[in-house]
N, C-alpha and C positions, 0 to 999 in steps of 0.2 A: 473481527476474528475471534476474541475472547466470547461474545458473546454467543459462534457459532461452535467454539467448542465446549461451553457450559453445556448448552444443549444437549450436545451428543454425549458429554460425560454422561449427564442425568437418564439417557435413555442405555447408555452403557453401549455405544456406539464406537466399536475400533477405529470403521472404515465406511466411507460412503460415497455414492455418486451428488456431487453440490450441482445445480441448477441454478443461473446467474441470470436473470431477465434484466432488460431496462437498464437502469444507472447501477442494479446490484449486482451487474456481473463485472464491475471494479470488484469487486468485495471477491465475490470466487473466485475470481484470477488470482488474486493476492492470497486466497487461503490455499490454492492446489498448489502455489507455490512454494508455497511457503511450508505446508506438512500435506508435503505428497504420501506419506506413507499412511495420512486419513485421507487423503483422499481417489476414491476409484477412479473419479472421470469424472471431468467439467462439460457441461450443458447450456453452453452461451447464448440466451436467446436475444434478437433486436437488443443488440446491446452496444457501449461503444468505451473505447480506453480514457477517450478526454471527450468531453463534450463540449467545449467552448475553443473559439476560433483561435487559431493561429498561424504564421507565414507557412509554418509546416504539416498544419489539419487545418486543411482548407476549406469541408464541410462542417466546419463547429457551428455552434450558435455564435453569432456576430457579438461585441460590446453592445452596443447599439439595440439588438433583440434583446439581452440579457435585462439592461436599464429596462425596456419597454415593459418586459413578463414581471420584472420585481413591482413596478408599479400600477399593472394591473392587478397585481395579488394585494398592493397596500391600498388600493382603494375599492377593496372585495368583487375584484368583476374577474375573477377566474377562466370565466367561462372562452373566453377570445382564444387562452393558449391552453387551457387544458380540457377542452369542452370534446364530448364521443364521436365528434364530425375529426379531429385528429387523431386521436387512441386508438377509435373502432369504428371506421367508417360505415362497416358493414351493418353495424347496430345504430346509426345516426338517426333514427327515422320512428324509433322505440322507444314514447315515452316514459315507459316504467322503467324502463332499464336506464334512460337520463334522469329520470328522479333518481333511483337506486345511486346514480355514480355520484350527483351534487349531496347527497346525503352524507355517503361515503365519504368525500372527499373534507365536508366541513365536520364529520365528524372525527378525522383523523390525528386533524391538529389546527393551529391557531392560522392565522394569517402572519402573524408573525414567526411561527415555526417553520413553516414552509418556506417561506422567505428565507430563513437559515440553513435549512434544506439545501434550500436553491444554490444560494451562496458554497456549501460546501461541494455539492456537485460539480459545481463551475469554475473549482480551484485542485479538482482532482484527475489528477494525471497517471494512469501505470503503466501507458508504454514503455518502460523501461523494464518493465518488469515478465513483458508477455515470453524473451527467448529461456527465462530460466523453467518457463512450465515444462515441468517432464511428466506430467499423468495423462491419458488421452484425453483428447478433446475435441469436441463436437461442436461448433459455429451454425447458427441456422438463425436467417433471415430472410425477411418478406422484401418484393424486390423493390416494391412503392412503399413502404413504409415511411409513413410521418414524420413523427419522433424521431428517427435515428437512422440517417443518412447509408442505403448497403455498403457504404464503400468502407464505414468504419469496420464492419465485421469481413468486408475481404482484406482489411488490412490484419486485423485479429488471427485471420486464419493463415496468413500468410508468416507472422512474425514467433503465433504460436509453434514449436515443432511437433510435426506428425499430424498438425491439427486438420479435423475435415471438414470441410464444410460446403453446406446445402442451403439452395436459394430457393425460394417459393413466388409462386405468385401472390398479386394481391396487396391491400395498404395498412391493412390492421395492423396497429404497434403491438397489442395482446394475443399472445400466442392461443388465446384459448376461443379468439373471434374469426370470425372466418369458419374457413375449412382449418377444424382444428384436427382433424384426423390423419392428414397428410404430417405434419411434425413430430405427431405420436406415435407413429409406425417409424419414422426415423431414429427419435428417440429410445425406443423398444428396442430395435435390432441395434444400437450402438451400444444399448448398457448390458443386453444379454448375450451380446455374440463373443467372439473372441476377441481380447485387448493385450497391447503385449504390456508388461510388467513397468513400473515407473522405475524411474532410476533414482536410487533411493540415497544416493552415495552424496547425490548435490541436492541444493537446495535454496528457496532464498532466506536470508536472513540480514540483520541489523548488525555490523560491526563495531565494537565500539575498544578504540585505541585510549589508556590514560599516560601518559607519562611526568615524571618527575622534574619540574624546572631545576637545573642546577645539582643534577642528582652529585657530579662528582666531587664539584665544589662542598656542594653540603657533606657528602660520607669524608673528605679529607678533614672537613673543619669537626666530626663527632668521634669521628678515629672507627675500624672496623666493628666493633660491639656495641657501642647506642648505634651507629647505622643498621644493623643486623635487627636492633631489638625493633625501630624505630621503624623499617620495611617490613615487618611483622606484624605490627601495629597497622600501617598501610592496608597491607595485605585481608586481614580482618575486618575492618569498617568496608573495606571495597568488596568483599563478599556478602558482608551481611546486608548494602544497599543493595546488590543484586538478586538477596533471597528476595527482597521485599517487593522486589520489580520485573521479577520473572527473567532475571537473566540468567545466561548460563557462562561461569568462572569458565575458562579455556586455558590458559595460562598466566603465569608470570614474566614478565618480559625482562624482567631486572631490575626496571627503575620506573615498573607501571604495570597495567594489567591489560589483559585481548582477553573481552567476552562477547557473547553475540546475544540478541535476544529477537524473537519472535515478531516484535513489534518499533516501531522506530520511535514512539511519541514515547514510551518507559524508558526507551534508550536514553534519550536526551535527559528526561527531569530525571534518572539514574544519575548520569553524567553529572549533572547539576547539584546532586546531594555529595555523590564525590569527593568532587573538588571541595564543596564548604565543610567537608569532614576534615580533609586535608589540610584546610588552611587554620582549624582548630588544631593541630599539630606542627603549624611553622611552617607546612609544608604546603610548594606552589606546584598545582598541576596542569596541564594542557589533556585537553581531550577532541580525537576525532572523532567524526560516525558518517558511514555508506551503508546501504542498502542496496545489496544486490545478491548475483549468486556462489556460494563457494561450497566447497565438497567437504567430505569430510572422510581425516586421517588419522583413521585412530581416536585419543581422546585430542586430536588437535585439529584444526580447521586451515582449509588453503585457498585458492584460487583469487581471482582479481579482486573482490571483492575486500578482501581482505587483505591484499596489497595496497585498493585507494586509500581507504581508511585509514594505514601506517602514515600513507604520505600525507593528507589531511591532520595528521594528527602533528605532523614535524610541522605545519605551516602556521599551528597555533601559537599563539603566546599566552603568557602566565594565565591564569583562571580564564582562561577563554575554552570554550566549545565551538568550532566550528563543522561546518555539515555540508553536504552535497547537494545538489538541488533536487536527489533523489528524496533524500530524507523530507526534505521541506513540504516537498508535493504528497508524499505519502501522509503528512501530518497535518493535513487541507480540513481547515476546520474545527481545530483545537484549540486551545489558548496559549500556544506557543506560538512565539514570535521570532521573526529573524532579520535579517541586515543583511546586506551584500557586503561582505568586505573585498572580496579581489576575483580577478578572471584571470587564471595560470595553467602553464601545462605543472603536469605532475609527470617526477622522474619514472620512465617504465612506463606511464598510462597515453595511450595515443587521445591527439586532441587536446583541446581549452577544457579548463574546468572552470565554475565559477562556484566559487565556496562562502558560505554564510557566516554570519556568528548567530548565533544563540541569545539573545536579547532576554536583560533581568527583568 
């Protein structure tokens, strides 16, 4: 998402319609959500929320296929799982166009990069994140398609709100094989016709709760003026990690801070700088973080989102960070690490949670 609003900086782009094919319409989802006020309208093509199997996405890719494709990519035979008899049936038959794609494809990256690819693909989940889209959006899939199962984009379109969506015939994964003229007439009349306005009030974002172990114990033991000066002190190292990490200060809480940030992986190593700022001052903090949707009041922030995160944040101890399995998932493929520590309800949130720690 940083690297989709450099972009649009550079071109001096307010506002636009994003267009998600493939595995990168994880990636739009998560940016119309996240700044609907850039964004006009999502363009979901053969696309899917998770792609690896579970009790609950019953069309993923299996363990089993997953093992099989990583090890026909580390022993260079590609061609079994990503050969144009899958992507483009319609072009199977074209040798130019199979040279063109094995060219393409080992010109892209390594066999080892794809591999990592693969890997992050197959650890990235945002279902959770499809009901907080509020920009319109358009779902459109082939009804045989290969690659990616129809039934992930009528769950797509079912979980998005307002979202519309249109099936086509035919097996082509690329929207540009086939009868590409049929999706582009679709296309056309969704982005030029009339859309109603996104609700710009909510939004999704990254919550992150800090608080003070022992806050009262410590201000009884400094008396009220080193406490004053000392949550002063607090107060400035914790906004200045946040200028550094693109967070946004929201408030003071008393004996800690509620800021939110754009992204959940700055949240955490945020988080993470913190506390060891903190504990360069004596002082021990707990930190929570969720990822989801919450509105915004004024210069302050509301809704569930922002209530799990409180309780995540009470269920920490001293220099711990724990997280939600929202946060973990979204951060599918980084060099951040985590631990299961427990499976609980949280007071006020319906359901089990299970919450992580933050691994040094």
């Amino acid at each position: 998402m940083a690297d989709m609003n450099a972009v649009l900086d550079a071109v001096k782009s307010k506002s636009t319609a994003v267009f998600g094919f493939s595995e990168g319409g994880s990636t739009a989802a998560l940016f119309g959500a996240t700044y609907p006020l850039r964004t006009t309208a999502l363009v979901l093509w053969g696309t899917t929320p998770r792609i690896t199997w579970d009790e609950d996405w019953q069309w993923g890719v299996t363990r089993a296929k997953g093992i099989s494709q990583l090890k026909s990519l580390e022993a260079g035979n590609a061609r079994e799982y990503f050969g144009l008899d899958l992507f483009a049936p319609s072009f199977a038959d074209d040798p130019e166009l199979e040279n063109w794609w094995s060219r393409y494809g080992r010109q892209s990256a390594s066999p080892a990069m794809y591999i990592a690819l693969m890997k992050t693909n197959g650890a990235t989940d945002v279902r959770h994140v499809l009901p907080t889209i509020n920009v319109p959006t358009l779902v459109l899939h082939r009804k045989d398609d290969k690659v990616f199962d129809v039934r992930a984009s009528h769950y797509l379109a079912d979980k998005i709100p307002g979202a519309r969506y249109v099936e086509f015939p035919g097996e082509d994964h690329w929207p540009w094989a086939g009868d590409a003229e049929s999706p582009l007439a679709e296309i056309q009349q969704f982005l030029v016709g009339t859309k109603p306005k996104p609700q710009v009030d909510r939004f999704l974002t990254t919550v992150l709760f800090t608080d003070i172990v022992d806050s009262t114990a410590t201000a009884g033991h400094l008396g009220d003026r080193d406490w004053s000066k000392l949550l002063d002190v607090h107060d400035n190292f914790s906004k200045d990690e946040l200028r550094q990490f693109g967070g946004e200060w929201v408030k003071s809480t008393g004996d800690g801070i509620l800021a939110t940030f754009d992204g959940p992986g700055r949240a955490v190593i945020c988080a993470k700088n913190i506390i060891s700022r903190a504990r360069e001052h004596g002082l021990q903090l707990r930190a929570g973080l969720h990822t989801g949707e919450a509105e915004r009041r004024g210069d302050d922030v509301a809704g569930m989102a922002v209530h799990i995160a409180a309780r995540v944040a009470a269920e920490a101890h001293a220099n711990e960070i724990l997280v939600t399995t929202t946060v973990r998932d979204l951060v599918a493929g980084s060099e951040l690490r985590f631990e299961k520590r427990t499976t609980m309800p949280l007071k006020g949130v319906p359901g089990e949670w299970q919450l992580l720690t933050v691994s040094n």
